[in-house]
C-alpha positions as a Markdown table, in Angstrom:
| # | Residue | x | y | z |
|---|---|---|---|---|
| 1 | Unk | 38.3 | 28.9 | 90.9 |
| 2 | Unk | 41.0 | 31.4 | 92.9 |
| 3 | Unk | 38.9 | 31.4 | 95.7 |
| 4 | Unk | 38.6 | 27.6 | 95.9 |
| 5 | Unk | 42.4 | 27.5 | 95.4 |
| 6 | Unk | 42.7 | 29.9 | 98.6 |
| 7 | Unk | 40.5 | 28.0 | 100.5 |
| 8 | Unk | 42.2 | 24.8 | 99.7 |
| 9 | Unk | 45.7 | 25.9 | 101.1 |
| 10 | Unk | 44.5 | 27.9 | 103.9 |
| 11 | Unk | 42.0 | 24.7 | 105.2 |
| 12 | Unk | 44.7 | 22.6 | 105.0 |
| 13 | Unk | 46.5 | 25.5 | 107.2 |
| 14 | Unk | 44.0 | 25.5 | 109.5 |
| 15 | Unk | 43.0 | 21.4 | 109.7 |
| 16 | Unk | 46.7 | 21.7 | 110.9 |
| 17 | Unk | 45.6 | 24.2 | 113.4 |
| 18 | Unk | 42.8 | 22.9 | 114.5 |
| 19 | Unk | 44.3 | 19.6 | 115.4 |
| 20 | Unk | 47.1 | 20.7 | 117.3 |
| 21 | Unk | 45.0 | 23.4 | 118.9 |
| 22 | Unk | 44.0 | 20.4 | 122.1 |
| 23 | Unk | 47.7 | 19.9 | 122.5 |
| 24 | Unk | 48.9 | 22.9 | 122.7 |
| 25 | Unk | 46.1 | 24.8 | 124.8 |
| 26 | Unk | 46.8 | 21.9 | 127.2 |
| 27 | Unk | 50.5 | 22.2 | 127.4 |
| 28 | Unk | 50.3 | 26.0 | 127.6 |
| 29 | Unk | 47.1 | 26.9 | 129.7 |
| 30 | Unk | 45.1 | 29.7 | 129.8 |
| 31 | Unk | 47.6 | 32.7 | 131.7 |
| 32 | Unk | 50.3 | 31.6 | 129.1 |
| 33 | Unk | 47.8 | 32.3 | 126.1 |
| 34 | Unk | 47.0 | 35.5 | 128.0 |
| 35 | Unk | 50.5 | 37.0 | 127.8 |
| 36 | Unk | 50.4 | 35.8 | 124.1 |
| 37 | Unk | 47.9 | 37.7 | 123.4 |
| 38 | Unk | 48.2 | 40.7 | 125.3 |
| 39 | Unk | 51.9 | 40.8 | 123.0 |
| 40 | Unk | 49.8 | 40.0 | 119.8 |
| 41 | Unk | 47.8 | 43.1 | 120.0 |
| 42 | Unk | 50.5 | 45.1 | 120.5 |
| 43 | Unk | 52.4 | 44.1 | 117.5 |
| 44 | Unk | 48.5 | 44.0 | 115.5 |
| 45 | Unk | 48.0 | 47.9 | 116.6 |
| 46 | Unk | 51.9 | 48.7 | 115.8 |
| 47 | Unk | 51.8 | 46.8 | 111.9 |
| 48 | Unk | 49.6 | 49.3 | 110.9 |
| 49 | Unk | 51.5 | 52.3 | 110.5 |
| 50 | Unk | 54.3 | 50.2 | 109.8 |
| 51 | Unk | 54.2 | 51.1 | 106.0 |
| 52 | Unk | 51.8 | 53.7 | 106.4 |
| 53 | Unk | 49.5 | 51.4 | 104.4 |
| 54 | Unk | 51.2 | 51.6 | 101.4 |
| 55 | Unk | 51.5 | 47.8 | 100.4 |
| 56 | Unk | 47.9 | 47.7 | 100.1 |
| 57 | Unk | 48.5 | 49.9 | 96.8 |
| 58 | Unk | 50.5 | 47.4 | 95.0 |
| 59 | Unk | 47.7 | 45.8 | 93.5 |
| 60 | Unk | 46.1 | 49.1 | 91.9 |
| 61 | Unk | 48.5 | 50.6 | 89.5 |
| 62 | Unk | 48.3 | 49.2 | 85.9 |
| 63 | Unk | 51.9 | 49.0 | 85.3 |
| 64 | Unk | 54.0 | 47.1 | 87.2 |
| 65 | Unk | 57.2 | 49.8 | 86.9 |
| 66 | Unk | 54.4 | 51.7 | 89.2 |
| 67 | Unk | 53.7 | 49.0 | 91.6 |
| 68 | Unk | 57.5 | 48.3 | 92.0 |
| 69 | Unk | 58.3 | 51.8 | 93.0 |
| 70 | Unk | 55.3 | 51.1 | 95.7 |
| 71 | Unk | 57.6 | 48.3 | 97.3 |
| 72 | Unk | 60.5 | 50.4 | 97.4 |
| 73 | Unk | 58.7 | 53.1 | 99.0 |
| 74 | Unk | 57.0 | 50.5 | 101.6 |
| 75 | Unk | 60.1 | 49.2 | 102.3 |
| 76 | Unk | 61.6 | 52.3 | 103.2 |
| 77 | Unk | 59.0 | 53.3 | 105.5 |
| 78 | Unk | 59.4 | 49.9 | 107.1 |
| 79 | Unk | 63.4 | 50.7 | 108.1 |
| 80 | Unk | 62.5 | 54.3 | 109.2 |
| 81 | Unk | 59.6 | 53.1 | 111.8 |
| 82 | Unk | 61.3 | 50.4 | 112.5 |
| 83 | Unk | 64.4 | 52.0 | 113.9 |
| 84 | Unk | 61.6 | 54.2 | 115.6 |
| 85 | Unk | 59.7 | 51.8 | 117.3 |
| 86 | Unk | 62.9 | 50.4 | 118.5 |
| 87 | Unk | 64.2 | 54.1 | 120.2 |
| 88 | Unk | 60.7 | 54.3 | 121.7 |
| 89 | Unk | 60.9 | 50.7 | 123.4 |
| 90 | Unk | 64.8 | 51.5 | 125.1 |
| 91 | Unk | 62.9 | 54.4 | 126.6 |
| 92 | Unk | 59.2 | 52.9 | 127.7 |
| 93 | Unk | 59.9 | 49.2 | 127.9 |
| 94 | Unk | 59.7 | 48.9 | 131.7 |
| 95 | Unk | 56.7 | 51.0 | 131.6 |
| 96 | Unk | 54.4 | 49.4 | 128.9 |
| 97 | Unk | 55.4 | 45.5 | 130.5 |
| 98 | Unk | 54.1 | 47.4 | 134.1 |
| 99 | Unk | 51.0 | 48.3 | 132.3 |
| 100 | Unk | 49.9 | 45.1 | 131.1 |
| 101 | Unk | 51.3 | 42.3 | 133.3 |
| 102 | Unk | 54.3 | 41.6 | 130.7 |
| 103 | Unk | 57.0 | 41.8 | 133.3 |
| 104 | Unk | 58.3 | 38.0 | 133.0 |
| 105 | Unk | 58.4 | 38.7 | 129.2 |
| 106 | Unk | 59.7 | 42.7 | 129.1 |
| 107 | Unk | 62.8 | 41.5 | 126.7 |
| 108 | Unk | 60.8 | 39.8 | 124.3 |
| 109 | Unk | 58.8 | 43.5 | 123.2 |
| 110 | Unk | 62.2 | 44.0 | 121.7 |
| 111 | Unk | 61.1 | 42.1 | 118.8 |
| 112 | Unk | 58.3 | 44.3 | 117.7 |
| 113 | Unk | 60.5 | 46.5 | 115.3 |
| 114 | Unk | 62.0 | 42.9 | 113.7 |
| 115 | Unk | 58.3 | 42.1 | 113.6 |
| 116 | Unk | 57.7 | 45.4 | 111.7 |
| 117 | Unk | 60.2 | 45.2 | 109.4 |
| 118 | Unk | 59.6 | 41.4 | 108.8 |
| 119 | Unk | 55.3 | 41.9 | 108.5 |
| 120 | Unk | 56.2 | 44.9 | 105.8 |
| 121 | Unk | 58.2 | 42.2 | 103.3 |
| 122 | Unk | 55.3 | 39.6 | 104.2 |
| 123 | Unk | 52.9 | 42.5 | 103.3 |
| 124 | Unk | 55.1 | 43.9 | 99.8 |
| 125 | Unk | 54.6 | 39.5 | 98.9 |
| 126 | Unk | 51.4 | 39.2 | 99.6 |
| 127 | Unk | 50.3 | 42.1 | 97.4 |
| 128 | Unk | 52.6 | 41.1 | 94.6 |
| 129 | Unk | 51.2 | 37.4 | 94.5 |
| 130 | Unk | 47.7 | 39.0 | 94.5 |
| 131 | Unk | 48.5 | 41.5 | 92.1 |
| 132 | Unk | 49.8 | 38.5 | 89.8 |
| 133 | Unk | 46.8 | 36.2 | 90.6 |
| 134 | Unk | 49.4 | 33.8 | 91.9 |
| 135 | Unk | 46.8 | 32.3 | 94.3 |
| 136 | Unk | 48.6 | 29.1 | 94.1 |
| 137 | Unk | 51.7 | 30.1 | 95.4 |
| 138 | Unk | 49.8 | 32.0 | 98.3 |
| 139 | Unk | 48.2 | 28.7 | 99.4 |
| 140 | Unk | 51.1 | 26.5 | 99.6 |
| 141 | Unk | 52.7 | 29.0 | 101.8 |
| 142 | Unk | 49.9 | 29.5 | 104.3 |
| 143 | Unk | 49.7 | 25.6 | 104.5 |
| 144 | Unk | 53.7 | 25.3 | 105.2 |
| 145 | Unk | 54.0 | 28.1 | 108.1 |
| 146 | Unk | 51.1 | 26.5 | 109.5 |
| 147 | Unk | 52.5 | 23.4 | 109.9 |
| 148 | Unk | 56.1 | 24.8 | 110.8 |
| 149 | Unk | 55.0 | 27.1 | 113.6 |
| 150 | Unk | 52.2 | 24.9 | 115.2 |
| 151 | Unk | 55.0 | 21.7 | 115.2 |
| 152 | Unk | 57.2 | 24.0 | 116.9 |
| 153 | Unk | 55.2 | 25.4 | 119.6 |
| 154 | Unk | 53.7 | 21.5 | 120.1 |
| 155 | Unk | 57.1 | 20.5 | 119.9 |
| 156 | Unk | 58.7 | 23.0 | 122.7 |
| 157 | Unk | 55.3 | 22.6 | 124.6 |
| 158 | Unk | 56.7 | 19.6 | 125.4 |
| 159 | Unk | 59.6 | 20.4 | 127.1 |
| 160 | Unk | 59.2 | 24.7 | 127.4 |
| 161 | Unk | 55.6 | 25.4 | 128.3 |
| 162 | Unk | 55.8 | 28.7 | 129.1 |
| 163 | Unk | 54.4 | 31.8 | 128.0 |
| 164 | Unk | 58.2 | 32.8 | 126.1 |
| 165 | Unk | 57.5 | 30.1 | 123.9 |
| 166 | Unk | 54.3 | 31.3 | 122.7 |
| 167 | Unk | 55.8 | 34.8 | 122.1 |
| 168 | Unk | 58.6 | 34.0 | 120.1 |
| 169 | Unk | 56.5 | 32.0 | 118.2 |
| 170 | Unk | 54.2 | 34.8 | 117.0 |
| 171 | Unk | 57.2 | 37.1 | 116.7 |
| 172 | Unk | 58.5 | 34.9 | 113.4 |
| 173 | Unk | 55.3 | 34.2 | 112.4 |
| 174 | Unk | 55.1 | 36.9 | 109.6 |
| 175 | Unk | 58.9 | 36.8 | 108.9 |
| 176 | Unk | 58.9 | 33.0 | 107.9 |
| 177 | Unk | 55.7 | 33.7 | 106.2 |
| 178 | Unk | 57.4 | 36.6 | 103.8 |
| 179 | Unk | 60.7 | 34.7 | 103.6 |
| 180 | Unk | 58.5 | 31.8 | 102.3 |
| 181 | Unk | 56.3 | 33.7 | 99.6 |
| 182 | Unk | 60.1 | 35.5 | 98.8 |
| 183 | Unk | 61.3 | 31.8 | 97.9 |
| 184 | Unk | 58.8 | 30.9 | 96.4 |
| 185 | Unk | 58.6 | 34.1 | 93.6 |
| 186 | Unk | 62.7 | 34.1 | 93.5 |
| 187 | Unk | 62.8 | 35.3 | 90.0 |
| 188 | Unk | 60.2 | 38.3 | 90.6 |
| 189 | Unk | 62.1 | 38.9 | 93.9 |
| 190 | Unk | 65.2 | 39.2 | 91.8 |
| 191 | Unk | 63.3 | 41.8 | 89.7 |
| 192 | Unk | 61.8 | 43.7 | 92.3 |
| 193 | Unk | 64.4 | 44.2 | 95.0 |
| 194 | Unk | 67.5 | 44.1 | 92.9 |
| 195 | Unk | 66.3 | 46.1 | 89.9 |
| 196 | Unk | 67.9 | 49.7 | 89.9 |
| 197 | Unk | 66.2 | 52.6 | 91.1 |
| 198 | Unk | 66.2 | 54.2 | 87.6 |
| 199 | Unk | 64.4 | 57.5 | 88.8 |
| 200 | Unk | 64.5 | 58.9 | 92.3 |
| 201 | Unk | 61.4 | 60.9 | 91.7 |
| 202 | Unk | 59.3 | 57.9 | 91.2 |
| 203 | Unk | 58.6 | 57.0 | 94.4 |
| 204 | Unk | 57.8 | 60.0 | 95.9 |
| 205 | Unk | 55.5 | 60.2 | 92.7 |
| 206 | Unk | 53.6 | 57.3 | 93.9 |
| 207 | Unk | 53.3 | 58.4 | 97.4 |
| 208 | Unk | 51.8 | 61.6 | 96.4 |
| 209 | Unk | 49.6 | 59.8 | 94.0 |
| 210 | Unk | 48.3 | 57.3 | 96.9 |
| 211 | Unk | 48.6 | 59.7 | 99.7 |
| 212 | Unk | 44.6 | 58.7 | 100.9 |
| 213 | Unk | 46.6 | 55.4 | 102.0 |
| 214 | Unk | 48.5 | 57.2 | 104.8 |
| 215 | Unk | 46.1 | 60.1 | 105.6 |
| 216 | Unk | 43.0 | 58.0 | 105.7 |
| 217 | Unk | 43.7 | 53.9 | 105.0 |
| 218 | Unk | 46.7 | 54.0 | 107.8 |
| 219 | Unk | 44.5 | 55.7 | 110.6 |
| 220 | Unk | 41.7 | 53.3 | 110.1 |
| 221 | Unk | 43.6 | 50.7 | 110.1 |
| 222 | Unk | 45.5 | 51.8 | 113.2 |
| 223 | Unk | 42.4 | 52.5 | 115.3 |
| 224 | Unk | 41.0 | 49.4 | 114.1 |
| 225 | Unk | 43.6 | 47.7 | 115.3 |
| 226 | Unk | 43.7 | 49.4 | 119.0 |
| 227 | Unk | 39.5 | 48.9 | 119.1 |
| 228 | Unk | 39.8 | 44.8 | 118.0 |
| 229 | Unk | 42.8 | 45.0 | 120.8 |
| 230 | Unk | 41.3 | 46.5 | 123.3 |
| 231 | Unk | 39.3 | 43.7 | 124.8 |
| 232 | Unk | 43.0 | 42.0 | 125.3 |
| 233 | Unk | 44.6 | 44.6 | 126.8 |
| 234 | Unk | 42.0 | 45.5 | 129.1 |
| 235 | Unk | 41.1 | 42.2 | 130.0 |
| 236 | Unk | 45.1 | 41.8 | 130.8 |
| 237 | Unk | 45.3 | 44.8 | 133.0 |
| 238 | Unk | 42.3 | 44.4 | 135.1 |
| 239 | Unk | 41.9 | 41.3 | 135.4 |
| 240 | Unk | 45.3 | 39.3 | 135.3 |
| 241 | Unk | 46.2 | 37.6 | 132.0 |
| 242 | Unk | 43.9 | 34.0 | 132.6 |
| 243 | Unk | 41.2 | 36.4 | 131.5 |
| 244 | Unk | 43.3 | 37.8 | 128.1 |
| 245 | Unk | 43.8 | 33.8 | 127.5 |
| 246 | Unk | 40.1 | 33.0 | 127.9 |
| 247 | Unk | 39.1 | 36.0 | 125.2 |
| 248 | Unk | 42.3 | 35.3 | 123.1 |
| 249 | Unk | 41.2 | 31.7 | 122.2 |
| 250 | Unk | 38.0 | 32.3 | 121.9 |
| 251 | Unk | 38.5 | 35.4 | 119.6 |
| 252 | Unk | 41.0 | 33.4 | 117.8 |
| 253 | Unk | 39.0 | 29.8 | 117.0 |
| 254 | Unk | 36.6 | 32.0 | 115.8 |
| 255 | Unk | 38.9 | 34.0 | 113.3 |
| 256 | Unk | 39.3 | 30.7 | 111.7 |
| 257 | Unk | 36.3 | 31.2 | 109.2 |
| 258 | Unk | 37.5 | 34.3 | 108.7 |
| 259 | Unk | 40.7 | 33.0 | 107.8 |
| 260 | Unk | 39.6 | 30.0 | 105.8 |
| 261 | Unk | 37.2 | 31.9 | 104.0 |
| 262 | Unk | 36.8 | 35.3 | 104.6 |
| 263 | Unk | 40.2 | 36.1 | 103.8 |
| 264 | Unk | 40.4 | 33.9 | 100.1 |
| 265 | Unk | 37.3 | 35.4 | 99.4 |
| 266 | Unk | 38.7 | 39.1 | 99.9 |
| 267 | Unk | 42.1 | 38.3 | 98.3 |
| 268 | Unk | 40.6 | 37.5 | 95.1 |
| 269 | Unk | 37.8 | 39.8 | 95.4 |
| 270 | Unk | 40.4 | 42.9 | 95.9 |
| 271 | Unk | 41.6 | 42.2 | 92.5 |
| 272 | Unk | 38.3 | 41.5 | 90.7 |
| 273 | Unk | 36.5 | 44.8 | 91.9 |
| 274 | Unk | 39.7 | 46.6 | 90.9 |
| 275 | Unk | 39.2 | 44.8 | 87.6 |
| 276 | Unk | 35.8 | 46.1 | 87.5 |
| 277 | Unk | 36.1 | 49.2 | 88.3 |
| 278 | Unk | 38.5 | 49.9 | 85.3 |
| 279 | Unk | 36.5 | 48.4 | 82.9 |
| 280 | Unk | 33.2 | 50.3 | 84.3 |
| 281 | Unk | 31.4 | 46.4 | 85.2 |
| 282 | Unk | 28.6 | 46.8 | 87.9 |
| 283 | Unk | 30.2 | 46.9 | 90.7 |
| 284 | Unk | 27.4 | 46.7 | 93.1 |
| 285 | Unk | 25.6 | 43.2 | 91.7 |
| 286 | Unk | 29.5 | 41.8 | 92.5 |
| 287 | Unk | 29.3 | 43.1 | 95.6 |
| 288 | Unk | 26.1 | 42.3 | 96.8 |
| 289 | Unk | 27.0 | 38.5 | 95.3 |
| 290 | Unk | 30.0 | 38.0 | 97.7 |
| 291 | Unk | 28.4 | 39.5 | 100.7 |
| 292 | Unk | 25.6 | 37.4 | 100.3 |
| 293 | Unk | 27.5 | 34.1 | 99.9 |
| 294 | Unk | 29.8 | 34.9 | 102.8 |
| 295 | Unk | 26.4 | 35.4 | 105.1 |
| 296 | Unk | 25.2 | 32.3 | 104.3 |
| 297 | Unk | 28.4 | 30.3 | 104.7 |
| 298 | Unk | 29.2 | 31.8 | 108.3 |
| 299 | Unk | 25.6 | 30.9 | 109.8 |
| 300 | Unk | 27.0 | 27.6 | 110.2 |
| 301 | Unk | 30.0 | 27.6 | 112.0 |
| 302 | Unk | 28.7 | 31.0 | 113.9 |
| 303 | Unk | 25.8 | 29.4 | 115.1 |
| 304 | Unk | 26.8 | 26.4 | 116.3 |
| 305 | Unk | 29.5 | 28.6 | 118.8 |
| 306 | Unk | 26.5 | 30.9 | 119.9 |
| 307 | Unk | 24.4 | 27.6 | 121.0 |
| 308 | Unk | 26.9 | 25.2 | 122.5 |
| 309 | Unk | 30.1 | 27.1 | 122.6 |
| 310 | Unk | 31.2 | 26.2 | 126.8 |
| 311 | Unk | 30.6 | 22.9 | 126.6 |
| 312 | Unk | 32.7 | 22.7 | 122.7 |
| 313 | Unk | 35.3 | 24.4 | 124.3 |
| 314 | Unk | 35.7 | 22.5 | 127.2 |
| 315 | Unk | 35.7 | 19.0 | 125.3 |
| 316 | Unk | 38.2 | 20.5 | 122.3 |
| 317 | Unk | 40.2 | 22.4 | 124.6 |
| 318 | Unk | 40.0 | 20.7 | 127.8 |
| 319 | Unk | 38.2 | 21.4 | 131.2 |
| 320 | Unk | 40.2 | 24.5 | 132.3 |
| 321 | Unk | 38.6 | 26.3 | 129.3 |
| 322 | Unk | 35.1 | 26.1 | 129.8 |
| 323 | Unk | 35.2 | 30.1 | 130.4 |
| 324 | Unk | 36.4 | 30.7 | 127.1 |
| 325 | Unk | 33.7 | 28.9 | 125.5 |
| 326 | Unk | 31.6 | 31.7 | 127.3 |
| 327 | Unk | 33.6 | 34.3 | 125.9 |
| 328 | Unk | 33.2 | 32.9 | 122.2 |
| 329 | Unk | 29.4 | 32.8 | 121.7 |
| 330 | Unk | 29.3 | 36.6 | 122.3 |
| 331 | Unk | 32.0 | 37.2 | 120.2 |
| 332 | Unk | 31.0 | 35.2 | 117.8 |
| 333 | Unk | 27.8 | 37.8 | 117.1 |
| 334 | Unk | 29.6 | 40.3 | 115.9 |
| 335 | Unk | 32.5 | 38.1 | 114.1 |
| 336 | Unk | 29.7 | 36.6 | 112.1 |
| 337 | Unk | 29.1 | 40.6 | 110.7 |
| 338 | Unk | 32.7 | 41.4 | 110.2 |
| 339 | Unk | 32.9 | 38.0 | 108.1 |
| 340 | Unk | 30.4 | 39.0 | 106.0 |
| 341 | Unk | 31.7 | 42.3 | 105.7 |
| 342 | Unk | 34.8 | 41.6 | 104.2 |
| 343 | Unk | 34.0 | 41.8 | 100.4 |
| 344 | Unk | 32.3 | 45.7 | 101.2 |
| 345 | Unk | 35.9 | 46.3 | 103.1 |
| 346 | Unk | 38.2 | 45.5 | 100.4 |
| 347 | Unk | 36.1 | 47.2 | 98.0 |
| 348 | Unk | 36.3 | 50.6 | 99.5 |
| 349 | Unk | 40.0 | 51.3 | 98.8 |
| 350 | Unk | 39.1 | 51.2 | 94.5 |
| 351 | Unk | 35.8 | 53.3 | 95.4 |
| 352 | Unk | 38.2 | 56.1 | 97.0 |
| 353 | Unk | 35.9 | 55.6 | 100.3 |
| 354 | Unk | 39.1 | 55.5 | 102.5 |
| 355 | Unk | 37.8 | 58.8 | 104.3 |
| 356 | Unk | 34.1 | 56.9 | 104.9 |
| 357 | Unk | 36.3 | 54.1 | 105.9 |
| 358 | Unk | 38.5 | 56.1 | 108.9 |
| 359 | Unk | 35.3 | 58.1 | 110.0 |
| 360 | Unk | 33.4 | 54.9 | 110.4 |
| 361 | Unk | 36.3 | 53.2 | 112.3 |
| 362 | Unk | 36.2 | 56.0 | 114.7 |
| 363 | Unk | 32.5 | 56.2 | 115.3 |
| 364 | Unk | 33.6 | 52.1 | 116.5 |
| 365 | Unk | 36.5 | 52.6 | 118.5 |
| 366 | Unk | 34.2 | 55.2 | 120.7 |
| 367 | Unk | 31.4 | 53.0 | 121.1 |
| 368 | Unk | 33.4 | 50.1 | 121.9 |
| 369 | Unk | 35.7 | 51.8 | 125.0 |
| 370 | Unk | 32.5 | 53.1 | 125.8 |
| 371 | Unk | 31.1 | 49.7 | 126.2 |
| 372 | Unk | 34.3 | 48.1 | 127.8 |
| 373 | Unk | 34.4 | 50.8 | 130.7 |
| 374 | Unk | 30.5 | 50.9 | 131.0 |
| 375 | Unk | 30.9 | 46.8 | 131.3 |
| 376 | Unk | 33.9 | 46.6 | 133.2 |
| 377 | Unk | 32.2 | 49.5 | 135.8 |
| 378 | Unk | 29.4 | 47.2 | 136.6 |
């Protein structure tokens, strides 16, 4: 049932993004998408170390005085790396828009530590509305930033197509999203940000307690980030930022199943394993059960990309993105696996596996430059 609620809101999110998709990839076109992209995957390898991780530990503790002193703690982390990332940009701006054909929007990477700050509330929400099962509420707000963000960039389009536009866009994104699920929970907000710190210890309890979240979850999730970004970035500063669009909509129509279902299915799943776990349930027949379902699900949508992706593309999209169609039914191989993977992904945070997790991750990220500069070489 919470999984069906998930899915409800987020398809309605993404029928909305689905049919405005056609308009706005051809008021845009591909170079514009490109430089979007290319400042997506910085922010996506930036958010994160952002909190160290720590958000993701709302949802364990049994007491919610514990979980609360998580948030504060998060939070905190947030302003400090924030106020980091911002020092580190006055210095290396010029530089990092040099290295990856950002020059017309150089300005704009002075939004990254808002972004940081702004993803870590959206983050500290999230976990609290999972934490409370408030599915529901987590639904209607994926369904109303759709809508909000893709009317705006259709609505700009029209007069702004340029690549600014697009950036600005996925800047606020995760800003509007937290201030959203913060509306939307005001009387727990009230309880949660406003309550007195009763005991100063308390969070530096809790972030000795979940230390494996920075030392193993963080770095994982970092080079995980850098090794899905990669393609982007390299893409942008070899072969002009045409190329990053052609990958960046094609990787991202196919993270819609991800999105639609992949991600309800973990959300609730992250919960229900926890729940398992403390009440000693076999884990493994719940985990093989979601796997499973998600598998069959994505051979679908997956396969139909893999057989007739260019010419889909091109009709959706419009002529000019033929290419990208090319790029998506090779991505869409080894999307299909990381859909299915998801349930064995959440699952290995409550199996204290973070330390498989970041070793794994690594393994990837060398395989996967090795591949780029072995494919790029030829």
């Amino acid at each position: 049932r919470n999984v069906s609620i998930m899915v409800l809101g987020t398809a309605g999110a993404q029928a909305i993004t689905v049919l405005m998709s056609p308009i706005i990839t051809r008021l845009y076109g591909p170079e514009a998408f490109g430089i979007m992209g290319t400042f997506t995957s910085i922010i996506n390898i930036v958010i994160p170390i952002s909190a160290l991780t720590y958000p993701v530990a709302i949802v364990l503790p049994k007491q919610d005085s514990e979980a609360i002193s998580i948030i504060r703690l998060s939070i905190k982390i947030a302003i400090f790396i924030s106020l980091l990332s911002l020092s580190f940009l006055i210095l290396f701006n010029e530089q990092i828009a040099n290295l990856f054909n950002l020059k017309d929007i150089s300005l704009f990477l002075y939004l990254i530590p808002i972004v940081i700050l702004t993803t870590v509330f959206m983050q500290v929400a999230e976990q609290w509305l999972i934490r409370k099962k408030s599915f529901g509420i987590s639904a209607r707000v994926t369904f109303y930033q759709s809508l909000i963000i893709n009317s705006s960039k259709t609505g700009f389009g029209l007069f702004y197509p340029n690549a600014a536009v697009l950036v600005i866009h996925t800047a606020v994104s995760n800003g509007l999203r937290a201030l959203l699920m913060i509306l939307h929970i005001k009387s727990s907000a009230k309880k949660i940000f406003i309550r007195k710190i009763n005991n100063s210890n308390r969070e530096s309890n809790v972030a000795r307690k979940y230390k494996d979240f920075p030392l193993f979850r963080a770095p994982e999730t970092f080079l995980n980030a850098v090794s899905q970004g990669l393609p982007v970035l390299m893409l942008s500063a070899f072969f002009g930022p045409a190329s990053a669009g052609y990958y960046t909509l094609g990787r991202s129509t196919l993270s819609i199943p991800g999105t639609l279902i992949g991600k309800s299915v973990g959300d609730v799943f992250y919960p229900r394993i926890t729940q398992a776990f403390h009440n000693k349930e076999n884990m493994s027949k719940i985990l093989k059960k979601a796997t499973l379902m998600l598998a069959l699900i994505g051979i679908v949508p997956f396969g139909i990309v893999i057989f007739f992706g260019p010419h889909l593309f091109s009709f959706v999209f419009g002529s000019e993105w033929y290419v990208a169609g090319e790029y998506a039914r090779w991505i869409a191989l080894w999307t299909y696996f990381g859909f299915m993977n998801r349930p064995s992904v959440r699952s290995l945070p409550v199996l204290g596996a973070q330390k498989f997790h970041l070793f794994y991750t690594i393994l990837m990220l060398i395989v996967r430059i090795a591949v780029l500069i072995i494919g790029y070489s030829i």
